[in-house]
C-alpha positions as CSV (number, residue, x, y, z in Angstrom):
1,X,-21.0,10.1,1.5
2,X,-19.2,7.3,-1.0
3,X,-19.7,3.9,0.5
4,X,-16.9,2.6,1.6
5,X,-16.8,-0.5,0.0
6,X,-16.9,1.6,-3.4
7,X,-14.3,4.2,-2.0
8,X,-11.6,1.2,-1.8
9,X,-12.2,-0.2,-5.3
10,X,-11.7,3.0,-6.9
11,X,-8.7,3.8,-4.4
12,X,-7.1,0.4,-5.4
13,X,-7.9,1.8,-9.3
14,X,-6.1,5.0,-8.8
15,X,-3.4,3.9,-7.3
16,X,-2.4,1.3,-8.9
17,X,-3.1,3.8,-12.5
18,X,-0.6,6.5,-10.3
19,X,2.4,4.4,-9.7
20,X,2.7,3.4,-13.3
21,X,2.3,7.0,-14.4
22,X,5.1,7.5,-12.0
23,X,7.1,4.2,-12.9
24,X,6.5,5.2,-16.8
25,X,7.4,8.9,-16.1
26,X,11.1,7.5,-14.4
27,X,11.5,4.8,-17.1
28,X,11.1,7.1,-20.2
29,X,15.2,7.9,-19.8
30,X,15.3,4.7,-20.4
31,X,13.9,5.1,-23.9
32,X,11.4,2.0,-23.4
33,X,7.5,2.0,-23.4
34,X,5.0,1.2,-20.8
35,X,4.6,-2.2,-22.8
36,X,8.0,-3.1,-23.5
37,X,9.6,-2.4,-20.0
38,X,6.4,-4.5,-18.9
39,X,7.6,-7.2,-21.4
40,X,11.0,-7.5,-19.9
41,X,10.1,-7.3,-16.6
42,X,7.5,-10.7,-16.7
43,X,10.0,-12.2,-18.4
44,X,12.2,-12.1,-15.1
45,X,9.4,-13.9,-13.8
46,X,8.8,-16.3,-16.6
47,X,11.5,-17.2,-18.5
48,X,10.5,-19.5,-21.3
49,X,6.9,-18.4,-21.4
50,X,4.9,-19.1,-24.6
51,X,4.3,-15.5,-26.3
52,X,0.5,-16.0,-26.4
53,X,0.6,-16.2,-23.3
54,X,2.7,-13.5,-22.5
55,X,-0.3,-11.7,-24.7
56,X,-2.9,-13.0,-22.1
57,X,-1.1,-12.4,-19.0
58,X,-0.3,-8.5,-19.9
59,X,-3.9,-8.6,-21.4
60,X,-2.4,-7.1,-24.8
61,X,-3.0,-8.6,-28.6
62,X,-0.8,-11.2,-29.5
63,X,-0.6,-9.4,-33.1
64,X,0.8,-6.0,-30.6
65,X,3.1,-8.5,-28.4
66,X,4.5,-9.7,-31.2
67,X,5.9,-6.3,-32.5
68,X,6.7,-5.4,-29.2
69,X,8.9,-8.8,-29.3
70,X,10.3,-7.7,-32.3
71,X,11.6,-4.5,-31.5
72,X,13.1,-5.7,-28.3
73,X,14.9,-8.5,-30.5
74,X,16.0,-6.2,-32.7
75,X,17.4,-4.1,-29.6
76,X,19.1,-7.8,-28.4
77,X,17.2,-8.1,-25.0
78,X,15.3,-11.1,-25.7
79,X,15.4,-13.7,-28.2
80,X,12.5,-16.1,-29.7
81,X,13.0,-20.0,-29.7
82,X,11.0,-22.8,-31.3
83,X,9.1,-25.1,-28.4
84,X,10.7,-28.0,-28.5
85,X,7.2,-30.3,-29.0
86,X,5.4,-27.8,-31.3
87,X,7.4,-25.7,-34.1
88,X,4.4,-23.4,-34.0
89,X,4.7,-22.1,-30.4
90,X,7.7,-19.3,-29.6
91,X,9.2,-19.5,-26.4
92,X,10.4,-16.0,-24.8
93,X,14.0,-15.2,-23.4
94,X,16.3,-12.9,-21.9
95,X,19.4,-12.2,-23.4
96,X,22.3,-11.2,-21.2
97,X,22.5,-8.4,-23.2
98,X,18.9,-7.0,-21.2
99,X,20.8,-7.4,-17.7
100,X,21.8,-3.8,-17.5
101,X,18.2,-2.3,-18.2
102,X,16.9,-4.8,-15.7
103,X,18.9,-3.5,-13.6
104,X,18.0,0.2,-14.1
105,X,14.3,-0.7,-14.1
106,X,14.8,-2.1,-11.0
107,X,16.3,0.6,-9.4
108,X,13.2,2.6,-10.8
109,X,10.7,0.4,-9.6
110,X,12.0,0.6,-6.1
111,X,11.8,4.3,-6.6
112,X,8.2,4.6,-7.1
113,X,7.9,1.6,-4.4
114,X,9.3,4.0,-1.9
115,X,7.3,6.9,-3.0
116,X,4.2,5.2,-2.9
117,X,4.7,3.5,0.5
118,X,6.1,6.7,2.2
119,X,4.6,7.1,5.8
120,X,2.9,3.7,5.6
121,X,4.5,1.4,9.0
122,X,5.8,-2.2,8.2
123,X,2.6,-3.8,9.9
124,X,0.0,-1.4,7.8
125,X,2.1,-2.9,4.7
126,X,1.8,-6.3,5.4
127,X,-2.3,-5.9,6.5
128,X,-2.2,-4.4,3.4
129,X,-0.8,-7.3,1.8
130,X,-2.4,-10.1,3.3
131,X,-5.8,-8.2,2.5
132,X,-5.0,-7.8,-1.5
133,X,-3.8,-11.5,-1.3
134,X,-7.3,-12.5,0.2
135,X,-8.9,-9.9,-2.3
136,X,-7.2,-11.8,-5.1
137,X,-8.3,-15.3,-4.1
138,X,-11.8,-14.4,-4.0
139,X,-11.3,-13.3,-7.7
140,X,-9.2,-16.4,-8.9
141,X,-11.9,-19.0,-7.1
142,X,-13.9,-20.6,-9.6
């Protein structure tokens, strides 16, 4: 019998590999890729974000951001500036132009949200929840 401990890991692997087959399988009618639609969707989150940074956080090359970038400023859903305090650095936005996508995405993402979570009770969730959060802190602990 699989340890437990190793059972969870591989379960927190799976599905987390699952819902974005199933979040990428809804967001292809969209016409955007996996990497693109994750683009957009951290730059809700973090508007003004350097784009090596961006690179980091979606653990992508900043060489492959940066087409990525491209295309999606070519499409007019977010725009490059200069940083203010260093003319090397470009600083990631939205453009209201990406608001309707967003929007769909959203709508897709709360699709697969439901789908995943089906037949799991509001308590389970949240124990669920605090666990990953406590799972995460142990990892982010220097």
């Amino acid at each position: 019998m699989e340890h437990p401990d190793r059972e969870l890991m591989f379960l927190l692997a799976d599905v987390a590999r699952m819902a974005k087959w199933d979040f990428d399988a809804r967001a292809k009618s969209l016409g955007l890729t996996r990497a693109q639609w994750s683009i957009l969707a951290r730059l809700v989150r973090c508007q003004g974000i350097q784009q090596s940074r961006l690179a980091e956080l979606l653990e992508l090359k900043a060489i492959t951001v940066a087409r990525h970038i491209d295309r999606l400023e070519q499409g007019g859903w977010v725009e490059r500036k200069a940083d203010p305090d260093d003319r090397r650095v470009w600083r990631l936005f939205l453009t209201e132009q990406a608001e309707p996508v967003l929007s769909q995405l959203r709508e897709l993402g709360a699709q697969t949200r439901a789908k995943t979570l089906a037949g799991i009770s509001e308590s389970t969730r949240h124990e669920i929840l605090n666990a990953l959060k406590s799972m995460k802190h142990n990892l982010t602990e220097s």
